[in-house]
N, CA, C and O of each residue as an XYZ file, in Angstrom:
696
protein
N    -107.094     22.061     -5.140
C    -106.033     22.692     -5.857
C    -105.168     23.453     -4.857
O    -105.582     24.162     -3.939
N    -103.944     23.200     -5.169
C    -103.269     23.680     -3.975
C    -102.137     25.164     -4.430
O    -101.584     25.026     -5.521
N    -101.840     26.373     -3.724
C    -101.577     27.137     -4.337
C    -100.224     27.388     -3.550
O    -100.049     27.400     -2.332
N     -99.274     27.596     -4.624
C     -98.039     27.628     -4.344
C     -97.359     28.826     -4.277
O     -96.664     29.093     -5.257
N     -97.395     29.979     -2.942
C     -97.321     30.476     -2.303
C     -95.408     31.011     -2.041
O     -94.872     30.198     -1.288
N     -94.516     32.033     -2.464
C     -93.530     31.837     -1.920
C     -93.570     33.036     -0.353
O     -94.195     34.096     -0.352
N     -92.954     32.638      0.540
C     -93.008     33.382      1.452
C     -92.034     34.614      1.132
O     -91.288     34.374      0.184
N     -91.879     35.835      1.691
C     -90.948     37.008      1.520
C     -89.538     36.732      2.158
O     -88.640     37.507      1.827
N     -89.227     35.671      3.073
C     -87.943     34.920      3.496
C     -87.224     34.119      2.215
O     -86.129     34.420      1.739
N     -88.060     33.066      1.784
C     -88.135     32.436      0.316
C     -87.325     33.088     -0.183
O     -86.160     32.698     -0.260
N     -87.859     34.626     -0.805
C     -87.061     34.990     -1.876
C     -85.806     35.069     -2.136
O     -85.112     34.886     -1.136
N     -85.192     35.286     -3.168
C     -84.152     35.253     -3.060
C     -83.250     36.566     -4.038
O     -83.581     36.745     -5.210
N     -82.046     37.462     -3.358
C     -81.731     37.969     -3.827
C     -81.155     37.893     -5.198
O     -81.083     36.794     -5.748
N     -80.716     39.035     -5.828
C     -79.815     38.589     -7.180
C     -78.319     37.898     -6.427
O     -78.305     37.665     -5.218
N     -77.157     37.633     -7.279
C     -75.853     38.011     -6.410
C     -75.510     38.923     -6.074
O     -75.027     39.125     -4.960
N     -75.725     40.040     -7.284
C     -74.915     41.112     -6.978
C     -75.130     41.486     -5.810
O     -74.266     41.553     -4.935
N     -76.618     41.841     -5.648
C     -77.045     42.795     -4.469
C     -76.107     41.899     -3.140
O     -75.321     42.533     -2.438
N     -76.303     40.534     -2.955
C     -75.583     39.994     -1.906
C     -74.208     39.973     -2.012
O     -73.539     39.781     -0.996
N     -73.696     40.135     -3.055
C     -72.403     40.212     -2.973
C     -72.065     41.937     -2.270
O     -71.415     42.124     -1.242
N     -72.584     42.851     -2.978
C     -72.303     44.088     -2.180
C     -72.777     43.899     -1.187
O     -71.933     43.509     -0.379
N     -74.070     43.997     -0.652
C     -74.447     43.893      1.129
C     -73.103     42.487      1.707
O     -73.399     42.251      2.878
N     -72.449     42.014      1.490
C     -71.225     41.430      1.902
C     -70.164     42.208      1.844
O     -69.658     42.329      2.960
N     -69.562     42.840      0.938
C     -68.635     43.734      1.020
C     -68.734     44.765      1.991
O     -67.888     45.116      2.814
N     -70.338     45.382      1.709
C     -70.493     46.428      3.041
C     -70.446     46.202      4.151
O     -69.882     47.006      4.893
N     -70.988     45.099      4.626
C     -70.906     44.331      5.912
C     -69.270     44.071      5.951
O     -68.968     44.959      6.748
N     -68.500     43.675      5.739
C     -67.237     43.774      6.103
C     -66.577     45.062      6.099
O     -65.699     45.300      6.929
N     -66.879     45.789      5.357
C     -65.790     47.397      5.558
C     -66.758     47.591      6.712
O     -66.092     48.193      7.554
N     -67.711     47.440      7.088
C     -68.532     48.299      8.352
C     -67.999     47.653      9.627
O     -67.772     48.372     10.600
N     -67.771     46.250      9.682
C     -67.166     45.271     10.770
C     -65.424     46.173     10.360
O     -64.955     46.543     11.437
N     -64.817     46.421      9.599
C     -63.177     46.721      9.497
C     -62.965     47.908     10.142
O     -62.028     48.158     10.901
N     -64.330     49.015      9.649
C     -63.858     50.296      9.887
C     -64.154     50.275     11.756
O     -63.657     51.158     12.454
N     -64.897     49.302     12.282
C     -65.046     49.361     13.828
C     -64.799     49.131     14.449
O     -64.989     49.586     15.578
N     -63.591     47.361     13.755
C     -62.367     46.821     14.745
C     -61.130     47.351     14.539
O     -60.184     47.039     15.262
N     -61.013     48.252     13.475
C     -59.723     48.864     13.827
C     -58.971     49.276     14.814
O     -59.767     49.563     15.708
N     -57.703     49.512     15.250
C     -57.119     50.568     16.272
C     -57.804     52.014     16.412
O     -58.378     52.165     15.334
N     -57.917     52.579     16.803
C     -57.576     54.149     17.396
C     -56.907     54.530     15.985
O     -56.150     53.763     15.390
N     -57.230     55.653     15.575
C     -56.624     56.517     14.555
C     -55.491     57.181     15.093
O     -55.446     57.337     16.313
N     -54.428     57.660     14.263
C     -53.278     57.909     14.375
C     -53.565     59.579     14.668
O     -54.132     60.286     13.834
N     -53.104     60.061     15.920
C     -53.223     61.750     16.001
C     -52.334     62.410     14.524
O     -51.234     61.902     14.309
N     -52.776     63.398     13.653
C     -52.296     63.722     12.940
C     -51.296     64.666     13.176
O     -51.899     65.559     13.771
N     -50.279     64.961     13.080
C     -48.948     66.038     13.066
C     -48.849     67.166     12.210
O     -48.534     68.282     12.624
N     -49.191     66.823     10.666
C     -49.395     67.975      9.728
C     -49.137     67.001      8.197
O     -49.089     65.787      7.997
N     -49.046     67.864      7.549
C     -49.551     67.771      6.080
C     -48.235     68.857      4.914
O     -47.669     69.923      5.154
N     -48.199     68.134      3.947
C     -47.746     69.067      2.997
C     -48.392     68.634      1.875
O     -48.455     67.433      1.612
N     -49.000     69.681      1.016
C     -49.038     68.783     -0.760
C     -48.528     68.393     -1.843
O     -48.366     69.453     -2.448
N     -48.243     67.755     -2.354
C     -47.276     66.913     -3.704
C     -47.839     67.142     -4.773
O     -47.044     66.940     -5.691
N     -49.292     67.623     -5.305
C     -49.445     67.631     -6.477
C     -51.361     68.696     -5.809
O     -52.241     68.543     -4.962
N     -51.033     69.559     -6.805
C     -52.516     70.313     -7.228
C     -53.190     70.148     -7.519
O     -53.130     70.333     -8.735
N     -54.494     69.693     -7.111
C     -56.052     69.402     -8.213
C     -56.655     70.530     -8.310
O     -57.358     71.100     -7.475
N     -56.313     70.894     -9.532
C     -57.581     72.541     -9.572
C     -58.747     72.021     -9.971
O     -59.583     72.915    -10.101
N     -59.186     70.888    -10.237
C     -60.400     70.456    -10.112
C     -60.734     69.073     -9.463
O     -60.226     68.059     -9.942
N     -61.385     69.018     -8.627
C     -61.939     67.233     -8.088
C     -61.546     66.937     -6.523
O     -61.563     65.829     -5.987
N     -61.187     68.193     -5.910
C     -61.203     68.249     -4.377
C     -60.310     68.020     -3.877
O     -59.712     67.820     -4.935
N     -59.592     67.846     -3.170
C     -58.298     68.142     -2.509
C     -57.009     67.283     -2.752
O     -56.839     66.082     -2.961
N     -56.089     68.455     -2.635
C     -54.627     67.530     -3.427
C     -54.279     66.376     -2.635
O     -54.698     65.926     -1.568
N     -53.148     65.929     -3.691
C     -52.248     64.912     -3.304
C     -51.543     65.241     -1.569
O     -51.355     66.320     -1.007
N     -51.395     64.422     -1.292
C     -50.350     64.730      0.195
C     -49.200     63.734      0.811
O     -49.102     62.569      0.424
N     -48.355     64.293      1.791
C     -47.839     63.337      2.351
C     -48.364     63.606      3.386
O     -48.897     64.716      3.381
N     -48.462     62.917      4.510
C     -49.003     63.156      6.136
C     -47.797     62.172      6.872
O     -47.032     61.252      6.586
N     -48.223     63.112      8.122
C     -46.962     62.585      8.879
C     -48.480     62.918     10.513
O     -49.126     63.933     10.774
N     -48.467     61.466     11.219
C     -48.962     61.164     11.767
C     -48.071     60.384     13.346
O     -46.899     60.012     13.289
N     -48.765     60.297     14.380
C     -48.058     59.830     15.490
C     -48.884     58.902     16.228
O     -50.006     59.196     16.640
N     -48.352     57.829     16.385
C     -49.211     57.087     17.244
C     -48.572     56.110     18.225
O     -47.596     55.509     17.776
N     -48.994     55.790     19.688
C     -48.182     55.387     20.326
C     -48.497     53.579     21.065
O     -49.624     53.122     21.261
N     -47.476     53.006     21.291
C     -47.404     51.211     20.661
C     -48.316     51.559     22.113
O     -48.017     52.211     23.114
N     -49.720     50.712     21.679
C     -50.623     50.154     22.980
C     -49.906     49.155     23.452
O     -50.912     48.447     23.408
N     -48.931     48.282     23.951
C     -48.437     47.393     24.545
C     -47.157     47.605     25.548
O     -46.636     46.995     26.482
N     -46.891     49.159     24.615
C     -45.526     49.571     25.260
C     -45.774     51.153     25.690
O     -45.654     52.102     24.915
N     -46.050     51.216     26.730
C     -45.792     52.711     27.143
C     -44.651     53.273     27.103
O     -43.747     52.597     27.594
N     -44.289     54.549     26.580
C     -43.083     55.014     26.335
C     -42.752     54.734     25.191
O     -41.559     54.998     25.041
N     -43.284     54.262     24.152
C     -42.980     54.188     22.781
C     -43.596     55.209     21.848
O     -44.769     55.399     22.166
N     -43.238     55.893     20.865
C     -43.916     56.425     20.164
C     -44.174     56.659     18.522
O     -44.104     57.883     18.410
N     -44.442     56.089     17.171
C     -43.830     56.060     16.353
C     -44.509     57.075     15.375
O     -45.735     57.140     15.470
N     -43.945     57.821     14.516
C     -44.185     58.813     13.908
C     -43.981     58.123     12.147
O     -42.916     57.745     11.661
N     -45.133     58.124     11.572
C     -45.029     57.968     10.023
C     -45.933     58.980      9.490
O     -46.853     59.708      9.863
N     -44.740     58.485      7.663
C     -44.990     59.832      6.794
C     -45.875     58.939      5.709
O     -45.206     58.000      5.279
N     -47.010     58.995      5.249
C     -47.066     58.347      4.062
C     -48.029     58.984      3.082
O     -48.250     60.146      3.425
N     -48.658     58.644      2.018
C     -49.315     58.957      0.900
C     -50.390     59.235      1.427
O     -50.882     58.744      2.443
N     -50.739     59.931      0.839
C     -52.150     60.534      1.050
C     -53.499     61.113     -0.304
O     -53.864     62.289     -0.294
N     -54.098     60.071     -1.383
C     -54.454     60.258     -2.334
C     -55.631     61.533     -2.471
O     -56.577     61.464     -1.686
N     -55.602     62.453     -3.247
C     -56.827     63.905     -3.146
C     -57.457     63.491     -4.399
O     -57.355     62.312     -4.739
N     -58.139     64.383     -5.172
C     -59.007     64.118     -6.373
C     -60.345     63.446     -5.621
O     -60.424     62.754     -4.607
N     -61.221     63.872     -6.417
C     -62.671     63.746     -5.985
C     -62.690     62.382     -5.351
O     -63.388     62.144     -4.365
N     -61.724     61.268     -6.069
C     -62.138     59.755     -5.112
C     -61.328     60.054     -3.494
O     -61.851     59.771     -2.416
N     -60.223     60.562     -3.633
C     -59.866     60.633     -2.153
C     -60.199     61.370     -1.003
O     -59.890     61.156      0.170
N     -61.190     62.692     -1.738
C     -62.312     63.175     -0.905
C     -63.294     62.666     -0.868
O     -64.063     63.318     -0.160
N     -63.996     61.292     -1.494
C     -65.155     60.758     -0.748
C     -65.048     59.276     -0.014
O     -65.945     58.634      0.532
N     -63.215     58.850     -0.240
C     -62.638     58.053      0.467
C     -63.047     56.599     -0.280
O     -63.652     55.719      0.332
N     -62.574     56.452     -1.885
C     -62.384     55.322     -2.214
C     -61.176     55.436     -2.981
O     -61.310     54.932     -4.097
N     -59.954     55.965     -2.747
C     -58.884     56.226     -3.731
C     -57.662     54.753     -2.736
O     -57.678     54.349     -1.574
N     -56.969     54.468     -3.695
C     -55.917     53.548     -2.792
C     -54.723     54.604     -3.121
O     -54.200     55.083     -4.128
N     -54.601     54.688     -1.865
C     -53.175     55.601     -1.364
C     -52.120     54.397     -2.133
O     -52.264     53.234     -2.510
N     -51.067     55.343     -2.122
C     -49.609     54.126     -2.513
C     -49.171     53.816     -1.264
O     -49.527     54.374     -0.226
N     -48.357     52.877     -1.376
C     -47.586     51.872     -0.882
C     -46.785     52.430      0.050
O     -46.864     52.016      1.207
N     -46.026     53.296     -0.234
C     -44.766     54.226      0.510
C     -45.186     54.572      1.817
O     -46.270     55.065      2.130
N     -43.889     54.165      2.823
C     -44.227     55.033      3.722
C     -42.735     55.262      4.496
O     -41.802     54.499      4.247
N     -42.639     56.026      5.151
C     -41.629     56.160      6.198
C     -42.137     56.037      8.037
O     -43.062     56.708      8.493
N     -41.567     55.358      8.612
C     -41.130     55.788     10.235
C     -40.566     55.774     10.748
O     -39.554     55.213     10.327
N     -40.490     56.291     12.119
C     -39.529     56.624     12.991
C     -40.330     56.527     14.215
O     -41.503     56.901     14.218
N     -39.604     55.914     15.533
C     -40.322     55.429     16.319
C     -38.552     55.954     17.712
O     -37.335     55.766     17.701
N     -39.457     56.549     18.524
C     -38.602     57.371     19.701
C     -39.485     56.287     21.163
O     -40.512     55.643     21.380
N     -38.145     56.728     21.843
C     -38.492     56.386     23.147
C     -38.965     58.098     24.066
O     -38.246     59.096     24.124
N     -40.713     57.882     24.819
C     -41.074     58.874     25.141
C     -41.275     59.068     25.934
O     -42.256     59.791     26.106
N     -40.458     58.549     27.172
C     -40.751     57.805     28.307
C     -40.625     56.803     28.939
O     -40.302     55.996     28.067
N     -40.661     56.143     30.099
C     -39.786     55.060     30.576
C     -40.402     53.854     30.151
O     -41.631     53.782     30.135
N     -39.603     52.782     29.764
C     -40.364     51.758     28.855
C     -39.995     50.573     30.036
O     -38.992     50.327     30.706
N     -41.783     49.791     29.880
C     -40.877     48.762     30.903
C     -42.051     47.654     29.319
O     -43.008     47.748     28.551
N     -41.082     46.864     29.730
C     -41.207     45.390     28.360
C     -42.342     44.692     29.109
O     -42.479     45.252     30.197
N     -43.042     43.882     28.982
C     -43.811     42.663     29.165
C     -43.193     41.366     29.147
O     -42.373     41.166     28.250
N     -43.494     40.205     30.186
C     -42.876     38.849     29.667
C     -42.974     38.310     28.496
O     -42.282     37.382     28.077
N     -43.929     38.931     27.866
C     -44.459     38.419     26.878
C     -43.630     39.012     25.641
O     -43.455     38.380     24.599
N     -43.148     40.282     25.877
C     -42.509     40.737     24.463
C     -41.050     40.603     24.578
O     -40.287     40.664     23.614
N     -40.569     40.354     26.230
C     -39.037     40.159     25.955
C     -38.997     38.597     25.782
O     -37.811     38.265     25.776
N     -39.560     37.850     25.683
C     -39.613     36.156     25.330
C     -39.847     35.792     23.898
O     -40.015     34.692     23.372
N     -39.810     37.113     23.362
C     -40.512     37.088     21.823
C     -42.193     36.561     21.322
O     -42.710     36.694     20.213
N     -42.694     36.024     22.395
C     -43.787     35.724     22.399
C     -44.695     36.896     21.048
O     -45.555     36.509     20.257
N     -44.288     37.948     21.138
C     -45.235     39.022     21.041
C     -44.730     39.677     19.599
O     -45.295     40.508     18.888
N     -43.261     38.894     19.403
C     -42.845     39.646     17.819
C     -43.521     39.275     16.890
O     -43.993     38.139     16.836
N     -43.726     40.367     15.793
C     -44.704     40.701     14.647
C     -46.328     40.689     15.319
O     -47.315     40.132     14.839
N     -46.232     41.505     16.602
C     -47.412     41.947     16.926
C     -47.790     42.993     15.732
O     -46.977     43.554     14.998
N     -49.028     43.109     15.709
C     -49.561     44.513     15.060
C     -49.390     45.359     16.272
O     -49.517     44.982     17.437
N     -49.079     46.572     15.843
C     -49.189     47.869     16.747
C     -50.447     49.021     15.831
O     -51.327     49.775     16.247
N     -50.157     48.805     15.012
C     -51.010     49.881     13.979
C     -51.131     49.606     13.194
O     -50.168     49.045     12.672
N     -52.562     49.760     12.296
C     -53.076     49.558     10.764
C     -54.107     50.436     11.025
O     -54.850     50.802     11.936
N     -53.682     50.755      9.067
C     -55.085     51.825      8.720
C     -55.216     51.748      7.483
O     -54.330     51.955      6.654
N     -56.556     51.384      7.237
C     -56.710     51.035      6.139
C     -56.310     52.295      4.560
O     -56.660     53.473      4.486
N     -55.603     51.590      3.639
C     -54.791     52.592      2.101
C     -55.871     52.287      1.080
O     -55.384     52.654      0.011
N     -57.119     51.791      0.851
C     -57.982     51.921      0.068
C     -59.295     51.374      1.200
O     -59.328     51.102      2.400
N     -60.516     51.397     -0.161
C     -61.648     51.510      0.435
C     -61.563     49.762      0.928
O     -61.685     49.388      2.094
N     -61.387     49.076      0.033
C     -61.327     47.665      0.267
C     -60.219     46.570      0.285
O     -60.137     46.077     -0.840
N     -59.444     46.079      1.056
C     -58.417     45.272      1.098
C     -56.801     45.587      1.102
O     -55.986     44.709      0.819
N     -56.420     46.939      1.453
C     -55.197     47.449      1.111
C     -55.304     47.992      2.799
O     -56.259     48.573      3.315
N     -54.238     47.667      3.326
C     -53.710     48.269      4.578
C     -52.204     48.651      4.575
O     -51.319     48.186      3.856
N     -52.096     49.745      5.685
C     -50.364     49.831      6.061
C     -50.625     49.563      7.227
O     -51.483     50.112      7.917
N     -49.709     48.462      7.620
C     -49.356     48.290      8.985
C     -48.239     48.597      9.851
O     -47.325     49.370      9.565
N     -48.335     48.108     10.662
C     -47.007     48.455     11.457
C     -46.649     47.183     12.427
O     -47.683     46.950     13.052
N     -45.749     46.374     12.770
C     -45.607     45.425     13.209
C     -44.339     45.910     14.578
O     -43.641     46.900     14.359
N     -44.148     45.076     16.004
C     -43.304     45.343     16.394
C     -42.385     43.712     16.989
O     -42.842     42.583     17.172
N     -41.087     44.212     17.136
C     -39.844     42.593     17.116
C     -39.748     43.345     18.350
O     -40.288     44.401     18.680
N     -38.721     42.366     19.137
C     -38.128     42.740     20.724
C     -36.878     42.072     19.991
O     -37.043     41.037     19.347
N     -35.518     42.727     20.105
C     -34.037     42.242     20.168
C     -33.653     42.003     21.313
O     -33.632     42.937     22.115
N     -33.316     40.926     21.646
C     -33.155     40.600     23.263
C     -31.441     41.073     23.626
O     -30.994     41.642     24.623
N     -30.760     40.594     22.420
C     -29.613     40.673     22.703
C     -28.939     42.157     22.986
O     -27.998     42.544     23.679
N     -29.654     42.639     22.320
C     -28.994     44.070     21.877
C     -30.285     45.460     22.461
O     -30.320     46.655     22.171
N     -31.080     44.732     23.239
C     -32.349     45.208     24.289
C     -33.111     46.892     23.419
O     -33.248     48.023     23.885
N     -33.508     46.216     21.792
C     -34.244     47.172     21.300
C     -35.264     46.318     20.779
O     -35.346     45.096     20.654
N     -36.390     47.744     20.373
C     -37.494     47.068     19.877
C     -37.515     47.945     18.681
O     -37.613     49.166     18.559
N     -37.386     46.897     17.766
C     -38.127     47.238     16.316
C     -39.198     47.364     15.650
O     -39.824     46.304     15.631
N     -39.597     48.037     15.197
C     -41.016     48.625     13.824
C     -40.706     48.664     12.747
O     -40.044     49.546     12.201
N     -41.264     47.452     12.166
C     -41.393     47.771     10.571
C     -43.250     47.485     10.062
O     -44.258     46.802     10.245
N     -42.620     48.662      9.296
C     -43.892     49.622      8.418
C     -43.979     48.718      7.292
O     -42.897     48.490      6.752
N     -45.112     48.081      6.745
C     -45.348     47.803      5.064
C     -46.585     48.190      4.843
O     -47.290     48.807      5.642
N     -46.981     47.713      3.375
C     -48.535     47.583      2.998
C     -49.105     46.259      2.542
O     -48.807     46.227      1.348
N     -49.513     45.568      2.723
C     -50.476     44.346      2.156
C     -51.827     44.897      2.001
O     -52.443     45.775      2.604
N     -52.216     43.834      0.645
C     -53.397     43.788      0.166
C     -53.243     41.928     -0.442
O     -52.384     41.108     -0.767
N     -55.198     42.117     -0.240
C     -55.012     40.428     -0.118
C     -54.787     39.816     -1.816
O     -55.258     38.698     -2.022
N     -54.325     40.283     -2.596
C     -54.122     39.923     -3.329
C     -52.435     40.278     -3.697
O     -51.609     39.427     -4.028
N     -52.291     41.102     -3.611
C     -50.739     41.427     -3.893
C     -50.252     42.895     -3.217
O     -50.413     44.080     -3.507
N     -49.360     41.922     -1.836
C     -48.590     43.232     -1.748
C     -47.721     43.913     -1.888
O     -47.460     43.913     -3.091
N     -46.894     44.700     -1.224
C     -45.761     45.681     -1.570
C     -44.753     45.202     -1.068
O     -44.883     44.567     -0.021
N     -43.553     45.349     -1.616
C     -42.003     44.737     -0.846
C     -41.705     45.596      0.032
O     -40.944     45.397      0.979
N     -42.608     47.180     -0.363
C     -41.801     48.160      0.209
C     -41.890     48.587      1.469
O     -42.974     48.813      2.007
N     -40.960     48.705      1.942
C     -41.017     48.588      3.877
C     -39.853     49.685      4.388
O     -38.843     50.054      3.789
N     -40.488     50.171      6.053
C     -39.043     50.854      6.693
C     -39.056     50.486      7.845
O     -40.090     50.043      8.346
N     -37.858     50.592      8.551
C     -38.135     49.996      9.713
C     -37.279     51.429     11.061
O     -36.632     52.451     10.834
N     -37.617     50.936     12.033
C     -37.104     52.223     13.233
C     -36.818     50.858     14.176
O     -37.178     49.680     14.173
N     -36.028     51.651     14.913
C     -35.753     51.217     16.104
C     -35.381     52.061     17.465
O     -34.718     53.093     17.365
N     -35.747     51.674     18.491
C     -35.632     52.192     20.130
C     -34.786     51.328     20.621
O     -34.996     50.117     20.668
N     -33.642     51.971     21.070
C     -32.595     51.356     22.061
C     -33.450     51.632     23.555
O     -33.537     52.801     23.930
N     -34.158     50.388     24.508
C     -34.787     50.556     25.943
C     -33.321     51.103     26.516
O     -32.184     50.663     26.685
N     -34.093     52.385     26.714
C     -32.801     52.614     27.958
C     -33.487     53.670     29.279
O     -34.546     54.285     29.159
N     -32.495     53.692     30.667
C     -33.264     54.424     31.562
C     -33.926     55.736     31.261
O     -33.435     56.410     30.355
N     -34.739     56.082     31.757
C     -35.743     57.514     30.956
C     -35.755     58.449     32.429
O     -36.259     58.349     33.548
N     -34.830     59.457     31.652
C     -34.387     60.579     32.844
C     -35.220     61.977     32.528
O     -35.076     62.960     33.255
């Protein structure tokens, strides 16, 4: 008589459980290939929670293009409070503003004055716990020798139209 034995490899989870240990496994791989976090600048609040942990905000943050020294771009965007955005599962909105200065002497790459390099990412950070980012993308204008940033948000299901864009005229840095 032969006894039919399953091994502890064998088994097999429910979905759910594998479907979350998948989700977690990817925000844990997202939150570690990200960029560098944006140095923060300051804060104001938009709305009061007298209960559920810290308000609404806008933030205005600075961070500078890894490809281009002498670049620097400064955005303002949403910032969700209430008990989910203090334990960091709230999706911020869509909105954002920037502005992007020359901070120093900029020298281009072959690669970005050939356009090779337009709609690089320069910056993303993730606007909810799962699938919502703002990015930041950068163009080279050859003709007119500036480089552009435009700001949006995508999520993989549906994103936002809403976008801003900055621009740096390269010029000598005295």
């Amino acid at each position: 008589m032969k006894h039919h034995q399953k091994r502890a490899s064998q088994t097999s989870l429910p979905g759910w459980i594998k479907q979350g240990l998948l989700i977690w496994t990817a925000t844990v791989i997202g939150i570690y290939s990200l960029p560098s976090p944006a140095e923060s600048i300051g804060s104001v609040s938009t709305r009061f929670k007298l209960l559920g942990g810290a308000n609404d905000k806008i933030v205005v943050e600075a961070f500078d293009d890894p490809d281009v020294a002498g670049a620097t771009c400064y955005l303002s965007r949403a910032k969700t409070g209430g008990i989910s955005g203090t334990v960091g599962v709230a999706e911020d909105r869509s909105e954002a503003s920037i502005a992007c200065r020359q901070t120093g002497p900029v020298t281009l790459s072959e690669k970005i004055k050939n356009g090779k390099a337009d709609g690089d990412e320069v910056f993303k950070k993730n606007t909810s716990l799962l699938f919502k980012t703002l990015q930041v993308v950068r163009f080279y204008d050859a003709k007119r020798n500036v480089l552009i940033y435009l700001s949006y948000s995508d999520r993989v299901i549906e994103g936002s139209p809403q976008n801003s864009i900055s621009v740096i005229p390269v010029m000598p840095w005295h």
